[in-house]
N, C-alpha and C positions, 0 to 999 in steps of 0.2 A: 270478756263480755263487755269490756267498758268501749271497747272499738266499737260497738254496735253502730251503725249507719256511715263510718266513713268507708269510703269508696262504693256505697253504696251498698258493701255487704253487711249480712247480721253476725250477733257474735259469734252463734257457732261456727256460723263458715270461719272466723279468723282464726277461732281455737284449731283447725283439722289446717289452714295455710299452715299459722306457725308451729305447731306441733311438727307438719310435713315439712317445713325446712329442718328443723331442727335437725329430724331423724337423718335427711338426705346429707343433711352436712357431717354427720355424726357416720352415716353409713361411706361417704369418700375417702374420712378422717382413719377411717379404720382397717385403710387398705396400708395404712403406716403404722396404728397405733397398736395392733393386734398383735398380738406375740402367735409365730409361725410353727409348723411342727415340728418336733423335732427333728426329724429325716431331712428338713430344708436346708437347703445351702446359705438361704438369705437371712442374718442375723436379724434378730429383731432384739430391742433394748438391749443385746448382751444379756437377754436373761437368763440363760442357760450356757454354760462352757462344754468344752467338747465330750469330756469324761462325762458329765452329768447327761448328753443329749443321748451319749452311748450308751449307758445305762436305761434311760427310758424304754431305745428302741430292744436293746435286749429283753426287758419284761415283758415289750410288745409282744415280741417273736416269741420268748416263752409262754407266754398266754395263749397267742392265738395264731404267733407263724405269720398274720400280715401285712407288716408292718410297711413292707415296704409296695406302694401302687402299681399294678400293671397294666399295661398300657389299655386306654380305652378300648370296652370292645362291647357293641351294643348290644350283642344278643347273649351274653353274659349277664347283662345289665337286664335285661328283659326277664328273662330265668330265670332271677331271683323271686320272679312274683309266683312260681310253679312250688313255691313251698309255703304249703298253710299254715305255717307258724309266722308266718309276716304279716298277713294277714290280721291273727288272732292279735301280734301286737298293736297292730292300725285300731282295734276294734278296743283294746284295753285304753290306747291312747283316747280315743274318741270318748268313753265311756266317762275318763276324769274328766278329760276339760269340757263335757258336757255340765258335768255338778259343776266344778269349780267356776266356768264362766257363767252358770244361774245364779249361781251365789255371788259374783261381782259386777255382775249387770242389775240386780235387782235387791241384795239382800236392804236395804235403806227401806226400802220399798213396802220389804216385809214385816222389817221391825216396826213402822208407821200404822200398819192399815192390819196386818194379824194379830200385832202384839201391842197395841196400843199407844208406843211411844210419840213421843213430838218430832216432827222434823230435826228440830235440831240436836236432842239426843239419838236420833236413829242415826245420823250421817257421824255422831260421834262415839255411839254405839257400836259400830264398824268394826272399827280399829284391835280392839280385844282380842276377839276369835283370827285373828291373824297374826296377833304375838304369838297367840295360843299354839298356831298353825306353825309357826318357825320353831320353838321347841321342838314341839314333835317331831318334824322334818329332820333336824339334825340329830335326834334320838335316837330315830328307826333307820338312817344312814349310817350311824355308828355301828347301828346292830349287826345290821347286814355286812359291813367290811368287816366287820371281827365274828362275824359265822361263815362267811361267804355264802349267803341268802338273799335272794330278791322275791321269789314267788311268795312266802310267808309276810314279808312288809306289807308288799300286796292286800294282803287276804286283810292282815290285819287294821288297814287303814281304811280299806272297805268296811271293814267292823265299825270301825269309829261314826262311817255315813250311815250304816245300818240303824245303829244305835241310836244317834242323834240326830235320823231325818222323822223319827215318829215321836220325837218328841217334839219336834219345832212344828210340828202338822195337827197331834193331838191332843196335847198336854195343856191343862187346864190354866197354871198359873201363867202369864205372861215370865216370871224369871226364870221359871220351869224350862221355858222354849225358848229362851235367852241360852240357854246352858248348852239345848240342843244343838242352837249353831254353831260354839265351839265346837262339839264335837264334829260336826258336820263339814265345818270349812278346816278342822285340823286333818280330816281324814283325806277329802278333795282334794287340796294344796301340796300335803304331802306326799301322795298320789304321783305327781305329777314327775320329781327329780325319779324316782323307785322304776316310775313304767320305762322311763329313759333307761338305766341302769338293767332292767329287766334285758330288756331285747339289745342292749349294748352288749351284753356280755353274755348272750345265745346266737351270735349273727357269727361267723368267720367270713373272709373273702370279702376287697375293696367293693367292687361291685355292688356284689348284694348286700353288703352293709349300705352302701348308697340308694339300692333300691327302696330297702327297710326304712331307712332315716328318712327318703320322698314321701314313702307312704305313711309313715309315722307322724308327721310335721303334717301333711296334706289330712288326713284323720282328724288331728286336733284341729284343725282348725274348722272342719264342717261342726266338730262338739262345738267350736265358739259358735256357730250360726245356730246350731240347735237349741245351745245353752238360754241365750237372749230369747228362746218361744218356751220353755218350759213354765215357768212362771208368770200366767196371763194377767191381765186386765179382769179379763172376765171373772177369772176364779176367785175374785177376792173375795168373798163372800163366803164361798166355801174356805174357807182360810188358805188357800192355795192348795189345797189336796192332790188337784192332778196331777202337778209339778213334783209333788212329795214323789208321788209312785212312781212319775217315771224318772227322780234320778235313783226310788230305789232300787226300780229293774236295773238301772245302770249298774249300780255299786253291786246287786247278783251276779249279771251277766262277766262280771269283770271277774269275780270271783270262782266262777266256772270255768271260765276262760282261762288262768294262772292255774286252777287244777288240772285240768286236761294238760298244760304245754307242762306243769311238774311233771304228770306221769309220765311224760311224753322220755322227757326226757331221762328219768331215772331206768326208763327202758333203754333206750339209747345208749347211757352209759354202762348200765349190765356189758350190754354185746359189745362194745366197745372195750370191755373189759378182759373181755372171753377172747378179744384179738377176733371178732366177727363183724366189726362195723369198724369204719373211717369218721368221724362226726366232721361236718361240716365241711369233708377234703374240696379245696377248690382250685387246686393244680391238678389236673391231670397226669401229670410226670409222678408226680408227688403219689397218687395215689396208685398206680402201676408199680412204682415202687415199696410201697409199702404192701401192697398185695401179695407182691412175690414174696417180701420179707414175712410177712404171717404165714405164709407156706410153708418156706420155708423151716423155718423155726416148728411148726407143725410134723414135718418130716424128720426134722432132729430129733422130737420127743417122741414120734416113734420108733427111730432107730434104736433111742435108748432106751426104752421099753422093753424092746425083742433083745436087746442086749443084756439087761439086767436077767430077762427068762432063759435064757440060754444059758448064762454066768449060773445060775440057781441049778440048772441042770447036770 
């Protein structure tokens, strides 16, 4: 801000130059400094040795079988968008970083003009409900890799916006709705690693995980344009009410949305179970083969069926 009038620009423009060099020097830098995939031939830091890279790609493959890319092919890539679970991820994505970027474009804002504070304890006000936030975050990450769960973190951090977006909107005392925003920006922020994790580990196939991650990433970021109009000008008066509701539809909608893709799913694996579904086959070879194999094996147990009734006989 202190550059304000040389070269005839004001301060902002310099903050959004220097900030845009920075990142572009930062984004060149990182075609060197970024540790590569596993499956890569081109070392990066040494970070990883060959036994350790083998390892990785084995979990891959026992996870999800694809680990390794096949060659581009666009209408694979397109076909990924014909499954309404990608979708429903786009729209979970969309749903947080719509709270979570209202709550970083404007919470200073709120705690000033809703909740009474000074400017300069509102901008140091801030800070809290985002320590607050990083606990949690790593909390409900823990949960979830020692249950193997995501839809539940889900739900439950949407709980946390639930909880604490009516008290930051109707709650009498100002520290009352001080407390709100913790819960608010813990549930939002957290949110965010979970929905990643969410549809990381319901996606098979390089493709349509590439589809899902475009759509996923392209979602969040219309939430960032959304997020910056939830919380008007206008509304201040009404303490910001409108904004309240609509990230609480948000935090609903998201909440429906991870119920629907649960049951989706626990049906899925039922029949999957019963050897009547493939989940997510995206070889073709792959799944011809296993087709015939579920037959077959099918036909085996009823040969020993009529075999076991005729032995009785």
């Amino acid at each position: 801000m202190q550059l304000s009038g040389r070269q005839n620009l004001s301060g902002w423009r310099w903050i959004f130059i220097i900030e845009g060099v920075i990142t572009c020097a930062l984004g060149i830098a990182g075609y060197w400094l970024l540790i590569d995939f596993p499956d890569s031939t081109r070392k990066s830091w040494s970070f990883l040795g060959q036994r350790e890279r083998q390892w990785i790609i084995s979990r891959i493959n026992r996870d999800r079988g694809d680990s390794v890319a096949p060659p581009f092919n666009l209408r694979k890539f397109i076909n990924g968008g014909a499954d309404p679970k990608i979708w429903a991820y786009a729209m979970l994505f969309f749903d947080t970083t719509t709270i979570s970027y209202a709550l970083a474009y404007t919470l200073p804002i709120i705690l000033m003009d809703n909740m009474g504070f000074s400017i300069g304890a509102s901008q140091c006000l801030v800070a809290p409900p985002y320590l607050f936030a990083g606990i949690i975050m790593f909390a409900t990450a823990w949960v979830g890799d020692k249950y193997h769960v995501r839809g539940p973190i889900i739900i439950f951090n949407m709980t946390l916006c639930l909880i604490g977006l009516p008290i930051m909107g109707w709650a009498e005392s100002a520290s009352v709705r001080y407390f709100g925003v913790f819960l608010t920006t813990a549930g939002a922020n957290s949110n965010v690693p979970a929905v990643l994790s969410f549809q990381a580990n319901n996606v098979r196939g390089q493709w349509k995980r590439a589809f899902c991650s475009a759509t996923l990433v392209g979602f969040g970021g219309i939430g960032g344009i959304a997020g910056s109009l939830v919380f008007r000008s206008q509304d201040a008066e009404t303490g910001y009410k409108p904004g309240m509701w609509a990230c609480i539809a948000c935090a609903l909608l998201t909440i429906a949305l991870v119920v629907c893709c649960d049951l989706e799913f626990i049906r899925q694996n039922k029949k999957a179970d019963r050897g009547e579904l493939l989940i997510e086959a995206h070889d073709v070879s792959k799944v011809l083969y296993y087709r015939k194999l579920i037959v077959l094996i099918y036909y085996r147990r009823m040969l020993l069926l009529i075999s076991d009734i005729l032995c009785n006989f």
